[in-house]
C-alpha positions in Angstrom: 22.4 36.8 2.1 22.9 37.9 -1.6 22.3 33.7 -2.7 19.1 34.7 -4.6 20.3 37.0 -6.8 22.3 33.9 -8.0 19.6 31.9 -8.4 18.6 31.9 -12.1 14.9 30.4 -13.3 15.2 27.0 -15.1 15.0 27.4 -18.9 13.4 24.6 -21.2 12.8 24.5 -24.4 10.3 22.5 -26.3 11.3 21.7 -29.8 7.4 21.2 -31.0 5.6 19.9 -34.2 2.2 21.0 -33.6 0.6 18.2 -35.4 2.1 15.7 -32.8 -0.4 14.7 -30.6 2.6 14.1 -27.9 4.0 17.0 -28.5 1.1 19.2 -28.3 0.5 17.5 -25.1 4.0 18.4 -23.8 3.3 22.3 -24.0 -0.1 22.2 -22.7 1.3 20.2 -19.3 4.9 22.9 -19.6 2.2 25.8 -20.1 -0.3 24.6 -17.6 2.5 24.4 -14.9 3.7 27.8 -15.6 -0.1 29.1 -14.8 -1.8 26.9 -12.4 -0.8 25.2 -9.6 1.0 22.5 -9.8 0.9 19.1 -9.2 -2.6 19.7 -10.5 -5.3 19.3 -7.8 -3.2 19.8 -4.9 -4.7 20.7 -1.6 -1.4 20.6 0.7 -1.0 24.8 0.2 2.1 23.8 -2.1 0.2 23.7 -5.3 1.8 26.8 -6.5 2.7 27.3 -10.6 6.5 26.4 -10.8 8.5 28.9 -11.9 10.9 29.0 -15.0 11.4 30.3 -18.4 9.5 28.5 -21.4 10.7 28.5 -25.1 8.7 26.3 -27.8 10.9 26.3 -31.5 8.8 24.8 -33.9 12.0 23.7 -35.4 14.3 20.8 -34.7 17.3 21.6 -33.2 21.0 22.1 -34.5 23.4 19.9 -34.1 25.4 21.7 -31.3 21.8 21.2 -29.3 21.4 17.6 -30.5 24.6 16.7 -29.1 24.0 18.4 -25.6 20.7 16.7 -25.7 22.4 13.2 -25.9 24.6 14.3 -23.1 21.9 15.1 -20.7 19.9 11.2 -21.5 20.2 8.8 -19.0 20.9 5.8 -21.5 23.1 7.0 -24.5 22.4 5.2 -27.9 25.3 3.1 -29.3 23.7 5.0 -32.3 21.8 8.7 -32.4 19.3 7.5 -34.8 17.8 5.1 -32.5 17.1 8.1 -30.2 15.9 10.7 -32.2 14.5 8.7 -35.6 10.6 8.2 -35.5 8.7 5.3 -37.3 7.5 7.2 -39.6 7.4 5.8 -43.0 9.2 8.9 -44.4 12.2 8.2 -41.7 14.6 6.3 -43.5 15.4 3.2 -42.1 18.8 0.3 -41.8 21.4 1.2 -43.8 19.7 4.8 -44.8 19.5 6.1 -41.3 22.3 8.9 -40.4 23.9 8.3 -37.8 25.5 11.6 -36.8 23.9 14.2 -35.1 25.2 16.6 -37.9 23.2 14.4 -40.3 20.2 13.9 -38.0 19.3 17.4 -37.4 20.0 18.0 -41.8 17.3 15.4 -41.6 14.8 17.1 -39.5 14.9 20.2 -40.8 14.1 18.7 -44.5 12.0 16.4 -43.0 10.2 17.1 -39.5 8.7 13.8 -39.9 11.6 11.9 -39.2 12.0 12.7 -36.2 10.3 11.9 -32.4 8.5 15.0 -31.2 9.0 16.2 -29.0 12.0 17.3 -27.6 12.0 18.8 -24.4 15.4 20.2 -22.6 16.0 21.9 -19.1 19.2 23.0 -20.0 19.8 24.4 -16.6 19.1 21.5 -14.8 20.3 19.2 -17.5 17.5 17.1 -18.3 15.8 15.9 -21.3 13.4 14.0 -22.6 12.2 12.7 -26.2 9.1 11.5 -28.0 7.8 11.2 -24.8 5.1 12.9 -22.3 6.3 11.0 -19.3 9.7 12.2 -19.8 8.4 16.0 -19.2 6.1 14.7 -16.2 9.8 13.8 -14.8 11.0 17.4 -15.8 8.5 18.9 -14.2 8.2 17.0 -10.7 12.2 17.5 -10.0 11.1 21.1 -11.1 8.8 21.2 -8.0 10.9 19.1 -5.7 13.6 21.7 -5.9 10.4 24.1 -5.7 9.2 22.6 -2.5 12.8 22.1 -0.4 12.8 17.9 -1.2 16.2 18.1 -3.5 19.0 20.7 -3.1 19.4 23.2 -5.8 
């Protein structure tokens, strides 16, 4: 009887550089499916907005978040770097690259560059996803298959 006053909305945050393309990209789909309904252009009577609580940090994040982040990927790096280093020719590179998390988020606060944007976390649901728009498009449809009854909560 009293089970919905346990539930508690989702919370994800969106570590964001607005000048990434992908990560722009990532808080207009997170915003879009806050406020429209969603999967977009459904006609089953489902398509409502999903419900849960949106933070975007124009900031990387600390390492305490960094290493909850690798704990929630489905494939963990023999190495952080790998994960969370972009291409970019300011990132340092083989021998250079940090590879602790403490080091890696130093990095990315002097250097937002450096890393992939973004970073997207449900931190109740334990999901993440980085430098990647697909990843969030996986965020969002367990969102709304818990949403719709097709996954348990």
């Amino acid at each position: 009887m009293f089970n919905s006053f346990k539930r508690k909305l989702p919370e994800i945050t969106v570590f964001h550089k607005p000048s990434s393309p992908s990560s722009s990209q990532a808080v207009h789909l997170l915003r879009s499916a806050l406020s429209e309904p969603y999967p977009p252009g459904s006609k089953d009577g489902k398509g409502q907005p999903l419900a849960f609580q949106l933070e975007v940090l124009e900031s990387a994040p600390n390492p305490d978040q960094l290493n909850t982040i690798l704990s929630y990927l489905p494939s963990r790096a023999t190495n952080p770097s790998m994960l969370f280093l972009s291409a970019h020719y300011s990132a340092p590179s083989g021998a250079e690259q940090p590879s602790s998390v403490k080091a890696i988020a130093e990095l990315g606060q002097k250097n937002p560059n450096a890393l992939k944007w973004p970073i997207v976390v449900n931190w109740l649901d334990g999901q993440a996803s980085v430098g990647d728009v697909e990843g969030v498009k996986q965020i969002l449809e367990r969102l709304r298959k818990k949403r719709d009854g097709e996954i348990d909560e």
